[in-house]
N, C-alpha and C positions, 0 to 999 in steps of 0.2 A: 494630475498625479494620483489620485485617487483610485483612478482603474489600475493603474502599475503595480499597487500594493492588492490590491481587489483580484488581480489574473496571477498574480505569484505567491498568493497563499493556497488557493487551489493547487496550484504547481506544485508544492513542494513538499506534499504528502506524496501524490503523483508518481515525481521522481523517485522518492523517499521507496517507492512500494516498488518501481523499475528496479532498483538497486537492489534492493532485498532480495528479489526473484531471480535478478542474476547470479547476485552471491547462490544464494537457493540453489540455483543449477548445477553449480559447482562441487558441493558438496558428494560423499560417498551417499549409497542409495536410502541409508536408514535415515543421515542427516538430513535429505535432502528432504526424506518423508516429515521426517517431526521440525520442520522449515516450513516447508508447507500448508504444512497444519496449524502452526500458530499464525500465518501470513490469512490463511481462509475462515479464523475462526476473530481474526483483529478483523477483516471485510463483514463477515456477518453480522456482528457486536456494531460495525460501524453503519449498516443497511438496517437494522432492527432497530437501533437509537434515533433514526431519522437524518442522519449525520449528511453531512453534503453529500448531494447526488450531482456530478457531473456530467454524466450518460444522460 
């Protein structure tokens, strides 16, 4: 049971960031921009902290 909990904590940022990026899509073009921008600036903050890399 261990890997269960272990493979669906990675998942569920994952999704969490699918989600976002849809909603993101969705939006008029300025929304979608300042969407965006906080979506690529939580990725960066999360790549510069060391934070899980699942790639």
């Amino acid at each position: 049971m261990p890997n269960q909990e272990q493979t669906s904590d990675p998942t569920e940022p994952q999704d969490d960031f699918a989600a976002r990026t849809a909603a993101a899509e969705t939006l008029p073009l300025a929304e979608r921009a300042d969407a965006f921008s906080a979506l690529h600036d939580e990725l960066r903050t999360r790549l510069e902290s060391g934070g899980s890399a699942s790639a």
